[in-house]
Legacy VTK file of the C-alpha trace (Angstrom):
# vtk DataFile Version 3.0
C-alpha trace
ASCII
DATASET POLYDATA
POINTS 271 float
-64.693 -29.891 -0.379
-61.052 -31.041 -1.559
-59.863 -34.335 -1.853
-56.805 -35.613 -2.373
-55.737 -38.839 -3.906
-51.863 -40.056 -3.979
-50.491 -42.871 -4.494
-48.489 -44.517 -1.486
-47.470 -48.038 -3.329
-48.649 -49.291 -6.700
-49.459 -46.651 -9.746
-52.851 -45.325 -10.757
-53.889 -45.900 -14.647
-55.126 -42.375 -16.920
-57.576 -44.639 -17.554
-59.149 -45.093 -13.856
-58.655 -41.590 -12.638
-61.206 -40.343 -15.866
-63.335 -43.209 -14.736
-63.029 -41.793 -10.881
-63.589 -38.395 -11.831
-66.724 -39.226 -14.423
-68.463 -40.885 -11.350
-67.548 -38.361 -9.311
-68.898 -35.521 -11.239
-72.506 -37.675 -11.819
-73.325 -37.987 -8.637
-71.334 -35.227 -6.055
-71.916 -32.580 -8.938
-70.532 -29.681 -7.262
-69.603 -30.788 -4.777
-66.813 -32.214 -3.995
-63.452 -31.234 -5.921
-61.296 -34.631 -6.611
-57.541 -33.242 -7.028
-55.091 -36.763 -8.187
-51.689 -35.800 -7.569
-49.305 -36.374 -10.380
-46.923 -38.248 -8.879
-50.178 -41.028 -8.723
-48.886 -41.618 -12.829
-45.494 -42.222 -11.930
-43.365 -45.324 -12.516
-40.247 -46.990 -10.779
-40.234 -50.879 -10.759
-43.198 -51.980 -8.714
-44.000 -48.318 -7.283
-45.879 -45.395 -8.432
-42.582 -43.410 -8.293
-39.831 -43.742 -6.006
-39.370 -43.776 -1.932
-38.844 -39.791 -1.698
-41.352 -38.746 -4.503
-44.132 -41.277 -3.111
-43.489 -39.692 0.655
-43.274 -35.968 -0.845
-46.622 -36.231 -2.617
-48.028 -37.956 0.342
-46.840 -34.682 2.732
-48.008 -32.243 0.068
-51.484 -33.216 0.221
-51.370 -34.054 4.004
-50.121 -30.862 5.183
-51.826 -28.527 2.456
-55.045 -26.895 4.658
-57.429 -26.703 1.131
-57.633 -30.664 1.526
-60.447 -32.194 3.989
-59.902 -35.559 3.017
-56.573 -38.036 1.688
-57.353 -41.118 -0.384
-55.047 -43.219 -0.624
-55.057 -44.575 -5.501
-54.745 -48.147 -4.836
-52.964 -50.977 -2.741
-49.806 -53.142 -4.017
-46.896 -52.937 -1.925
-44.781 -49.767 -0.663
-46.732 -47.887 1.696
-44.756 -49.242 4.706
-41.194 -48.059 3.131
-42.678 -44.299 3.225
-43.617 -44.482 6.521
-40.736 -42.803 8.970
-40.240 -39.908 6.089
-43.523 -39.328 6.518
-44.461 -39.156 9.757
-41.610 -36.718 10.889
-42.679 -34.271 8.677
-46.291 -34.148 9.080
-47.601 -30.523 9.926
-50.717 -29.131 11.757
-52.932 -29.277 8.488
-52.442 -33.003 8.328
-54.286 -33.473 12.066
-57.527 -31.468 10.251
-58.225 -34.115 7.647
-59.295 -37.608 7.325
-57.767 -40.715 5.223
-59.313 -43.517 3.099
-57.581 -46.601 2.082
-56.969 -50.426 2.827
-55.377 -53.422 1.622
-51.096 -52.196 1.904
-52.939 -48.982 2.854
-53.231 -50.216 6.076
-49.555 -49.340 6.772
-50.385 -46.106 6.729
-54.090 -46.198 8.333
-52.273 -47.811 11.348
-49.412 -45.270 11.846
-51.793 -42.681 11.614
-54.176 -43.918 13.785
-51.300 -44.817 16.705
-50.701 -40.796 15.903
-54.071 -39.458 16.429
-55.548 -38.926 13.161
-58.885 -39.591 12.035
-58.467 -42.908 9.097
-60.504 -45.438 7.640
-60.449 -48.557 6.085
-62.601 -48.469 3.020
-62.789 -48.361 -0.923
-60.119 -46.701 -2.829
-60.526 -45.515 -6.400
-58.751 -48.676 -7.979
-61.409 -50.550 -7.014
-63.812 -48.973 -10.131
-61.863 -51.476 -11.875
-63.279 -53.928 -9.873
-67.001 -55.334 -11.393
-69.278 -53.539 -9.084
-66.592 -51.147 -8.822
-68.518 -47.873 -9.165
-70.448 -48.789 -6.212
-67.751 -49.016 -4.404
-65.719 -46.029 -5.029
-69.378 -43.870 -4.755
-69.393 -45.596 -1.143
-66.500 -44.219 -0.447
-67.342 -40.752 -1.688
-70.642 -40.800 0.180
-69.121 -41.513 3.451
-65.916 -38.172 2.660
-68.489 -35.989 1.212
-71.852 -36.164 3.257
-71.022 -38.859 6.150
-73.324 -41.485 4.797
-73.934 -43.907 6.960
-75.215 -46.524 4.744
-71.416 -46.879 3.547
-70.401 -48.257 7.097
-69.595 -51.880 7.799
-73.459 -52.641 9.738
-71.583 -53.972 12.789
-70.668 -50.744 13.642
-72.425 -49.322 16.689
-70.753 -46.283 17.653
-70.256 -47.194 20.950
-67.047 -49.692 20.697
-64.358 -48.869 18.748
-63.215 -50.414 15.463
-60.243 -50.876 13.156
-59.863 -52.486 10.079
-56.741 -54.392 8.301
-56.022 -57.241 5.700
-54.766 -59.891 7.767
-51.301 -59.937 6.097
-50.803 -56.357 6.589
-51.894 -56.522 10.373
-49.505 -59.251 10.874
-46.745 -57.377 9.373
-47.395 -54.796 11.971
-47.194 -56.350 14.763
-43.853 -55.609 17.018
-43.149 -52.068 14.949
-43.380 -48.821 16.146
-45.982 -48.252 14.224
-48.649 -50.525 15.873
-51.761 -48.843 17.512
-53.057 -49.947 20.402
-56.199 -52.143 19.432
-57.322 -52.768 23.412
-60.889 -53.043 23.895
-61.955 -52.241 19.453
-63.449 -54.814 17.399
-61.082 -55.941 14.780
-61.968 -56.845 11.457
-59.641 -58.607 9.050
-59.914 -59.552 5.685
-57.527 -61.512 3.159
-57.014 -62.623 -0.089
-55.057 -64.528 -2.555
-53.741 -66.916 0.402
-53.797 -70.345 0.745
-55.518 -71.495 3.685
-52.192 -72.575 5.575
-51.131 -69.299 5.506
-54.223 -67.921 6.543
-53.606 -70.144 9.620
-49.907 -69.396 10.079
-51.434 -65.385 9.976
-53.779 -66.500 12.941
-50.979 -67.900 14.546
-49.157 -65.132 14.741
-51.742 -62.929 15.455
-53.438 -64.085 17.921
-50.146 -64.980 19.866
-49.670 -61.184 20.300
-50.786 -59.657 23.769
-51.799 -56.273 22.263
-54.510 -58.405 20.114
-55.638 -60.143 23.221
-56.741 -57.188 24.603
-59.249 -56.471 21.755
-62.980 -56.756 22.469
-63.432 -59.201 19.715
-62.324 -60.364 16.066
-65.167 -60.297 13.205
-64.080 -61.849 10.258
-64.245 -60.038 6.611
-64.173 -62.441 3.181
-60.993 -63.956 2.605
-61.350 -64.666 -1.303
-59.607 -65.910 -4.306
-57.875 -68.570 -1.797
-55.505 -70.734 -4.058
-55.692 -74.608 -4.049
-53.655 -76.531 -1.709
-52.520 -80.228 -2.294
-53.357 -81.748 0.173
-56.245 -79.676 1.563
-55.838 -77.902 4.437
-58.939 -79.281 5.629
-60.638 -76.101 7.493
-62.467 -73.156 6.335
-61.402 -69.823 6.848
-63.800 -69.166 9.254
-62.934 -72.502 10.939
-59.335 -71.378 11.104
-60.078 -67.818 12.461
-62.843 -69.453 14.450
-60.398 -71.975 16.182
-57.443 -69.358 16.699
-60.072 -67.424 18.562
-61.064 -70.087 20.438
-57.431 -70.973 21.346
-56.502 -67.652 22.664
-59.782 -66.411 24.165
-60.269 -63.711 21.670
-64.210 -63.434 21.740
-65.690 -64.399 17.655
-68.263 -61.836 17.008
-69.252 -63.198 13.440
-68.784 -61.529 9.999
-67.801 -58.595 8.428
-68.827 -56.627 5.269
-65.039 -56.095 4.331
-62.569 -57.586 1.772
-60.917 -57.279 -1.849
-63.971 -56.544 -3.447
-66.810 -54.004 -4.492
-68.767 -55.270 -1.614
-66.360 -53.582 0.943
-67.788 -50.931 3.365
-66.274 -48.290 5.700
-64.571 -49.036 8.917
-63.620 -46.118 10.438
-60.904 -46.016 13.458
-62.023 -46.045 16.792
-65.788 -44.754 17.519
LINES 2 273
72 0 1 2 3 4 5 6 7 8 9 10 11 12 13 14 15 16 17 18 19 20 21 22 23 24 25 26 27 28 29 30 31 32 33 34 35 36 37 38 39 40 41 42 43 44 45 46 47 48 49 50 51 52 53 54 55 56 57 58 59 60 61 62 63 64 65 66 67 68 69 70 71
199 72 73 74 75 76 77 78 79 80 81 82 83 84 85 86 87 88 89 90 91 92 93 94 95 96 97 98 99 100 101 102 103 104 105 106 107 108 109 110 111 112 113 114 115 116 117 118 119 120 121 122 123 124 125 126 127 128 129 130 131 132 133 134 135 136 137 138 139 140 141 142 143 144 145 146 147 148 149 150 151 152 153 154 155 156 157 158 159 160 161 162 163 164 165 166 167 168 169 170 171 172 173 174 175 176 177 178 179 180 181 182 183 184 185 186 187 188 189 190 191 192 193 194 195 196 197 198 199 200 201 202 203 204 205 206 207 208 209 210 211 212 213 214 215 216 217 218 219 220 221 222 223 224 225 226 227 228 229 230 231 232 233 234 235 236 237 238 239 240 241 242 243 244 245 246 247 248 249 250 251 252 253 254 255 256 257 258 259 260 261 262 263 264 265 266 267 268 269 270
């Protein structure tokens, strides 16, 4: 088994791809082939390369047939400005494989998905910087390489379907072409590095949205690293998401096992 790993936003260190690759070749010996694309190394401003060479590594991998899987290096920003190049020129190949990612990832898992291809919202191999990391990133390989399903978020029932998105990202979204239809999944967000008035003004927004409406329910990942606010807001994030919920009658089914972290399982789209 092939996988591919390119780099839709932010660059990917030497550094972490040995680290990626080490793990890898531990505890999938044989068995799984990880192939980074070069163009994961590159460097333009805040991106891992430029518009066109970020969208022409992305297509490479996604329409080469050798690949079964396409993980997506790490999040950032610029995975939404690769999005129309990308899409038009997607081939047959691309509709045999799945892809891994989250965070500004979810761009991408979200176009995808409204296209018919098989994504999830899970680890990405940035995150063996993250302490825990390893865990993390051999989650993620467990669920490509054999399916494991003690990677999934335990919600999951395989009866309803599910989607996954930071809360920014999802709100970002909303009104673009590029929006799936979320009727009748259970949608699990997850933020971080927001103060809690923004997390609020996210619900807002959110929630306001008849497409989310129609979802069978919201469960609520870890919204971490929240920054102080003078005054305080005065809510917890649950409280907030809670009360948004409430507001709109969007049913609150609890927690999620998601977020910014090394604790963060796999949501795949749909069932």
């Amino acid at each position: 088994m092939k996988i591919g790993i390119v780099a839709p936003a932010g660059r990917l260190l030497p550094e972490t791809t040995e680290r990626v690759a080490t793990l890898a070749a531990e505890r999938f010996a044989g068995r799984a082939e990880l192939v980074f694309h070069p163009q994961c190394f590159l460097s333009e401003g805040h991106f891992a390369g430029c518009d066109a060479a970020r969208a022409d590594a992305f297509l490479e991998f996604a329409n080469d047939p050798g690949f079964s899987h396409l993980w997506f290096a790490r999040g950032g920003y610029g995975a939404g400005r690769i999005l129309d190049a990308v899409l038009s020129r997607l081939g047959p190949a691309a509709k045999a494989k799945s892809y891994m990612g989250y965070s500004d990832g979810g761009f991408l898992l979200a176009a995808l998905y409204r296209a018919g291809h098989a994504v999830a919202h899970g680890p990405i191999p940035h995150d063996i910087r993250r302490a825990g990391g390893d865990a993390a990133v051999a989650r993620a390989l467990g669920w490509m390489i054999d399916r494991d399903r003690s990677a999934l978020e335990p919600s999951l029932d395989g009866k309803t379907p599910a989607a996954a998105f930071n809360l920014t990202i999802l709100s970002m979204l909303i009104g673009t072409p590029w929006m799936p239809d979320l009727a009748g999944h259970v949608l699990m967000i997850e933020e971080v590095s927001e103060h809690l008035y923004a997390i609020d003004r996210l619900m807002l927004h959110i929630t306001a949205n008849t497409g989310i409406r129609r979802v069978a329910g919201i469960r609520q990942g870890r919204m971490s690293d929240i920054p102080e606010n003078d005054p305080p807001f005065g809510e917890t994030p649950e409280e907030i998401v809670r009360g948004w919920c409430a507001r709109t009658g969007i049913a609150w089914l609890g927690m999620a096992d998601i977020g910014h972290d090394a604790g963060n399982k796999v949501v795949p789209f749909g069932v």
